[in-house]
N, C-alpha and C positions, 0 to 999 in steps of 0.2 A: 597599660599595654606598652611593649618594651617598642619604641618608635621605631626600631630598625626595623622588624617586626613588621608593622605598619606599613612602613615605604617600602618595604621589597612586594609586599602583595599590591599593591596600590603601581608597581611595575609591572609586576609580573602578571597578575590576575585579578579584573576588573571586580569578577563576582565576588569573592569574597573581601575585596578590598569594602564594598558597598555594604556586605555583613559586619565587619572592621568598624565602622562605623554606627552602629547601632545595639550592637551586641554587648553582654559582657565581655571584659577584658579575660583575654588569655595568661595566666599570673603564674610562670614555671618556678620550679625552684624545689629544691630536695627536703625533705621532711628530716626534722633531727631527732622529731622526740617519740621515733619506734622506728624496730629494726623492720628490716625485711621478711624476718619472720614469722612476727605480729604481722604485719599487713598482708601475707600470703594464709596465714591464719585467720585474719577474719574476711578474707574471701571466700574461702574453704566455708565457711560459717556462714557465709550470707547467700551460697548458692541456691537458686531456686525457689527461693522464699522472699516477702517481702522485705524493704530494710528494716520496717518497725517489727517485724519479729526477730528477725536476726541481730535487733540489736539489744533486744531481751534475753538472748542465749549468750549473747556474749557477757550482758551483764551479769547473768547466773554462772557463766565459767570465772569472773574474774572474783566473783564472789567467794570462787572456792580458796582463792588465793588469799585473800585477804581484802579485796579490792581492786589490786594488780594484776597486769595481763602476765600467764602465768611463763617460765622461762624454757626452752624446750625441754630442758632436764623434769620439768615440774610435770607437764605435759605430756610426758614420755612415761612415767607412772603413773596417770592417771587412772584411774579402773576403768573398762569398758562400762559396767555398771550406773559408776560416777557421771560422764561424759552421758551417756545417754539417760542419766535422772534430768542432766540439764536440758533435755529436748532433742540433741544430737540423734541425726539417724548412724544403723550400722555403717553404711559408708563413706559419712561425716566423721564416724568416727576412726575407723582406717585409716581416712586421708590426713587427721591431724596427726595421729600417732604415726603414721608415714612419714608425713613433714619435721615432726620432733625428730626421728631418728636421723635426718638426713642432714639436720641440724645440728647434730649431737655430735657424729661423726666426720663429719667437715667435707661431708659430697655437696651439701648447701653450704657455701661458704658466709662469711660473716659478711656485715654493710663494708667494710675496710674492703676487702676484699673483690666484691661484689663490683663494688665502684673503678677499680680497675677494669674491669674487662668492658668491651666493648657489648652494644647492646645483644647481637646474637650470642655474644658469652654467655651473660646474664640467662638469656633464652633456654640455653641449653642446657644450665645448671637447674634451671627452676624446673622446667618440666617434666623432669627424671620422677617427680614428687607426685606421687596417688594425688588425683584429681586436681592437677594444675596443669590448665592448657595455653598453648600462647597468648590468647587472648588476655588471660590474666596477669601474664607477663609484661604483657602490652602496657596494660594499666598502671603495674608497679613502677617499669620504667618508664613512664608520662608524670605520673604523680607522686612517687614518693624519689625514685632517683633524680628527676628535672630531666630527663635526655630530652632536647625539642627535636630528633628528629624522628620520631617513630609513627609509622601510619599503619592502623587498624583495619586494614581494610577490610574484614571480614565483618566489621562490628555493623549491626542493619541500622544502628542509629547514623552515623556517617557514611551509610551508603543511602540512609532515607534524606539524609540532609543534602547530600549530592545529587541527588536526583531530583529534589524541591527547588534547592539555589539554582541549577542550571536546565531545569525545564524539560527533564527527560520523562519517557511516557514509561518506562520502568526503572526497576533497580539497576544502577550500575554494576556489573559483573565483578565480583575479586579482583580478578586479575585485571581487569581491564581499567579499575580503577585505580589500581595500585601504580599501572603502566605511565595514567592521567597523572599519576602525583608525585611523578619522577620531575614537574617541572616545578613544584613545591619545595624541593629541597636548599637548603638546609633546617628546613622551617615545616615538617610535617606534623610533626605535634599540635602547635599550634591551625592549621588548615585542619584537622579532626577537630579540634576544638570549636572552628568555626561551622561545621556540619554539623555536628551538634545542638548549635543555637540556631542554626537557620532550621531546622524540625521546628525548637520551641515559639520563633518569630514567626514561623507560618501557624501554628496553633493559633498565635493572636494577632494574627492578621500582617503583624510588622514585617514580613519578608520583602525584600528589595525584590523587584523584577528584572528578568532577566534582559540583557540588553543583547542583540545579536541574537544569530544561528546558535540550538543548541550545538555540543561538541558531539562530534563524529565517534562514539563508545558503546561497545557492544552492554546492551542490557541484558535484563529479563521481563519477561514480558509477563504482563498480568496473567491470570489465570483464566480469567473471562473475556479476556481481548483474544489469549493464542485459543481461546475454544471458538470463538467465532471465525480465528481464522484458517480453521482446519475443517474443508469441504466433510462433510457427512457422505458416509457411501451407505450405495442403500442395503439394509442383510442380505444375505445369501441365505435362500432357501435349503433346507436342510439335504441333504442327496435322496436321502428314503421319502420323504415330502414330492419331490420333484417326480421320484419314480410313483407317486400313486397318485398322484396329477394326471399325470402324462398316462395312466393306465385308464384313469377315469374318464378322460376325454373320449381315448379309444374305444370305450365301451359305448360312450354315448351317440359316438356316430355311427355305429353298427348295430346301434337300436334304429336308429331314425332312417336308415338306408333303406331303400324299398325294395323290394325282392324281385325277382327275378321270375318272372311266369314262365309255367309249364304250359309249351304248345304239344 
């Protein structure tokens, strides 16, 4: 864990300084040995499915190559046929052949490239690409560029880890956590990193407790907590209902009413 790292949370913010402690180390730093469009590739690949399938398909794609992850040009001619002998759905396979062309033509730019621009650059470039959404982006720049300061706020594992580490009775909101992690910076990467672990510390029991007043942040609220706290009204009798109600009574007390003698 880079100390500086360390001592700015252990200023700034008790709770995760107390995960800091216990956790694994947060280890940044830029990947050399694949581009960006290997790693946006076998996202694309690992969507929605397990890793241990996804990482069966990928072995069958690089199979074709020769063993090697294949190059966009290689990619970019692949058969539909091909690509979906390997497991790929139709719109796995789209989005690879999408990402190859995007790569081909230099609207995805290269790692050289790439690394110049600031993280919403990055952002902006990737997303253009059949089925890459921020989120993924997110990733790419946390772990294969090293940017430390990017926060996921949408991701439910750091918004389940922020809500474990500081004691709230739901999900922290997007935005609201995002707003909370303005005091995280320059160092946001690292702080999703640590919501991360405090999910797995609380599985096995090792989560530090929270010290203090949770923080004042708009959640969501359970499903079963906002249904209890939503008064029940009671139906409404249907109008055709009510009119033969209301006609049946009338009849029954002009059975029961006593008549009227003739004198």
């Amino acid at each position: 864990m880079n100390p500086a790292i360390r001592d700015y949370f252990e200023t700034i913010d008790s709770t995760i300084a107390r995960i800091v402690a216990v956790a694994d180390p947060f280890a940044p730093g830029e990947r050399t040995h694949a581009s960006a469009f290997e790693a946006l590739a076998r996202s694309i690949a690992s969507q929605q499915i397990s890793w241990v399938v996804a990482r069966k398909l990928l072995e069958r794609l690089c199979a074709l190559f020769g063993g090697s992850f294949p190059t966009p040009a290689q990619l970019a001619t692949t058969p539909v046929t091909a690509l979906r002998a390997v497991g790929f759905s139709f719109a796995k396979v789209a989005a690879l052949h999408d990402l190859a062309a995007h790569a081909q033509d230099g609207r995805l730019p290269d790692d050289t490239s790439l690394r110049q621009l600031d993280d919403e650059g990055i952002i902006e470039r990737c997303v253009i690409v059949r089925g890459i959404g921020r989120w993924t982006v997110q990733m790419l720049l946390m772990f294969h560029f090293g940017r430390p300061d990017v926060m996921p706020a949408d991701d439910f594992g750091v918004r389940k880890g922020f809500q474990l580490a500081y004691g709230l009775k739901g999900l922290p909101k997007p935005r609201a956590l995002l707003a909370f992690a303005e005091r995280w910076k320059p160092h946001r990467s690292a702080a999703a990193w640590y919501m991360w672990r405090a999910v797995e510390l609380h599985q096995q029991g090792k989560l530090p407790r929270r010290q203090g007043r949770a923080p004042r942040i708009e959640i969501e609220m359970p499903k079963a907590t906002a249904a209890r706290a939503t008064p029940r009204r009671k139906p409404r009798a249907p109008a055709k209902a009510k009119a033969r109600a209301k006609l049946k009574a009338k009849r029954t007390v002009s059975r029961r009413a006593p008549r009227a003698r003739r004198t």
